[in-house]
Structure formats: C-alpha cells, structure tokens
C-alpha positions in Angstrom: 103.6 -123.3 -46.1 106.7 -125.4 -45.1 108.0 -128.6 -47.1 106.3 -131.0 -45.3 102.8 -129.3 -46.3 103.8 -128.8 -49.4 104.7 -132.6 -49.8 101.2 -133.6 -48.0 99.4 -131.6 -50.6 100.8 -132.6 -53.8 102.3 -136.0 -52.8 105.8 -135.9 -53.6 108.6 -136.6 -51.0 110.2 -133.8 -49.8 113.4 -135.0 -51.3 111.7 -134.6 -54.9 110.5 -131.2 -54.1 113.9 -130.2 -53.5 115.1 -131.9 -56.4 112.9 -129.9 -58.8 114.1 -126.8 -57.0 117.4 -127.8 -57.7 117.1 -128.2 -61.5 115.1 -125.3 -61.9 111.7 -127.2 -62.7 109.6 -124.8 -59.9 111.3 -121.5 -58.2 113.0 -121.7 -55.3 111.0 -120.8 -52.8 111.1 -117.6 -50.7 112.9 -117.9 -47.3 111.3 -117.2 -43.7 113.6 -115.3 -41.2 114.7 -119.0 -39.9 115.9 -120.0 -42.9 112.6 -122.4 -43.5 111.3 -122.3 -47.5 108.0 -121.1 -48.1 105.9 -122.4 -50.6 102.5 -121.0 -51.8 99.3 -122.2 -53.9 100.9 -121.5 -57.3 104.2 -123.8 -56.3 101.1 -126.5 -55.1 99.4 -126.0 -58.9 103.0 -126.2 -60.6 103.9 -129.6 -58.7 100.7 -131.2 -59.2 101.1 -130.2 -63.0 104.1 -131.7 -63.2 103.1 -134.9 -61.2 100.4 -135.2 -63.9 102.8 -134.7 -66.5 105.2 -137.0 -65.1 102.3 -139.6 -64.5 102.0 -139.1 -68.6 105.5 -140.4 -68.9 106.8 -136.9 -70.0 110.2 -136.2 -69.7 112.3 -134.1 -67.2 113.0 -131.8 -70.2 109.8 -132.2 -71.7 108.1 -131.3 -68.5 110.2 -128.3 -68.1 108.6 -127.2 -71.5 105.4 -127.6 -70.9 105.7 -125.6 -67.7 106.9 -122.8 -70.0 104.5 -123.2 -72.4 101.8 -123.1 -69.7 103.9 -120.1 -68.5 103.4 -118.5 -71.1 100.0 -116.7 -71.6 101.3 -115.8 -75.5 102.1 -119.5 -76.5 99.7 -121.1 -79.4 98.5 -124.7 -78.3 100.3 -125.8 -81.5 103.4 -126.1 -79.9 101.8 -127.6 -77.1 100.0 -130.6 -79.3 103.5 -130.8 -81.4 105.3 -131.9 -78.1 102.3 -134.0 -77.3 102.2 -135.7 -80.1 105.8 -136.3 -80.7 105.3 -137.9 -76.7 102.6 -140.1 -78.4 105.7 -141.1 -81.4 107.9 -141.9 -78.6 105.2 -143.5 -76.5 104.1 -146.2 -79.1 107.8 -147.0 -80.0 108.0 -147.9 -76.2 104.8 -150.4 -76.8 106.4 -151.9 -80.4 109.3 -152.7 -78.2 107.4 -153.9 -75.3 105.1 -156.3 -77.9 108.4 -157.5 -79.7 110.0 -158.0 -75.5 106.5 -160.3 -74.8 106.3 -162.5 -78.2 109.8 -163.7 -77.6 109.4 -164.3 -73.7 105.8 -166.2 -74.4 108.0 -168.4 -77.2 110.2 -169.2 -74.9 108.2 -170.0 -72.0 106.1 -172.0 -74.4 109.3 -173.8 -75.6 110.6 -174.6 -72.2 109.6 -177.7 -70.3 109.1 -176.4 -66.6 109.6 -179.7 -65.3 112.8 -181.5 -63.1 114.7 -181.5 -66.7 118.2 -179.6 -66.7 117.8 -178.2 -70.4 116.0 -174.9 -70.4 115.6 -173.1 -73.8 115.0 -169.4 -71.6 118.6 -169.9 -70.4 119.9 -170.8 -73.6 118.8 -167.7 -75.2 120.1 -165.7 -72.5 123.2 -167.5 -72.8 123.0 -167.2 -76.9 123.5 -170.9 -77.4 120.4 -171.3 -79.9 
C-alpha cells in the first residue's frame, strides 16, 4: 500500500510517517519500480502501536523501546512494567506540577478584581512586583 493508505489506516499525516522512517522508529519501507514506498500490514500494526503509545504520553525514546521489547519474542514483561512504571513516576510529577501551576493561578484570579480598576495582582506576579 502507498503512503496515503497507510496514513488513512492508522491516522497519522504522511509527513509523520515519514518522520518515523527517518528516525528509525518503523523500517523503511520497500520500494516499487517507480520509486513509490510500500508499506504492509505489520508497518499498519507498528504505527498504530506507536500512536497508542504516543497517546500514553510515552516518549520518542521510550516508544522506540517498547517497539523492541515488543520485537522481541525473548523479552520478560519485567522490563516492559519497569519502563511502564517509571512512565507512571514521570507521569505523576507532570500532575504535582500541574496542581502546584492551578493553586497559584486560582489565587490569583481569586485575588484579582476583574473590574475597570488598573491594578491587577496576575500581572504583578508575572511582572514579580509582589
């Protein structure tokens, strides 16, 4: 199947299909005659595991090693729950952040006036003046 079918199936602009190529994420593909790629069902099951990796906020580099891992009919789902859960470390330092980012916007929405008066306590933090 050509690039544009491939794209249809799994979703992904072509341009992000190529990408991957380009960093190694999925083979490249084999070549027709006129120079057109041609993909197959296992590059289809490979970018839809990655799109559902991705979706999971993996990493590029993470991605790639759970590819191998699924790659690889010798692995031990050890190392696959060890990168999982060191996702899930990652992940919840994202939400501690984002929880510390939305208790000092809702303080300072709750401090400021919203109303025709010039001082604003949002700018001033943003401007470091409290």
């Amino acid at each position: 199947m050509k690039i544009g079918a491939l794209a249809q199936q799994t979703g992904l602009p072509a341009k992000t299909i190529r990408y991957y190529e380009s960093i190694r994420l999925i083979a490249n593909p084999v070549r027709a005659q006129n120079g057109y790629r041609n993909y197959n069902d296992n590059d289809v099951a490979t970018l839809k595991f990655i799109c559902r990796a991705r979706g999971l906020g993996f990493s590029i580099k993470q991605v790639a090693e759970l590819l191998a891992l699924w790659n690889d009919r010798d692995r031990t789902s050890e190392k696959v729950k060890s990168l999982a859960i060191d996702h899930i470390r990652e992940v919840e330092g994202k939400i501690t952040e984002l929880e510390s980012l939305r208790t000092t916007l809702l303080d300072l929405t709750e401090r400021c006036h919203g109303d025709d008066r010039p001082e604003c306590p949002i700018l001033d933090s943003l401007a470091d003046l409290e």
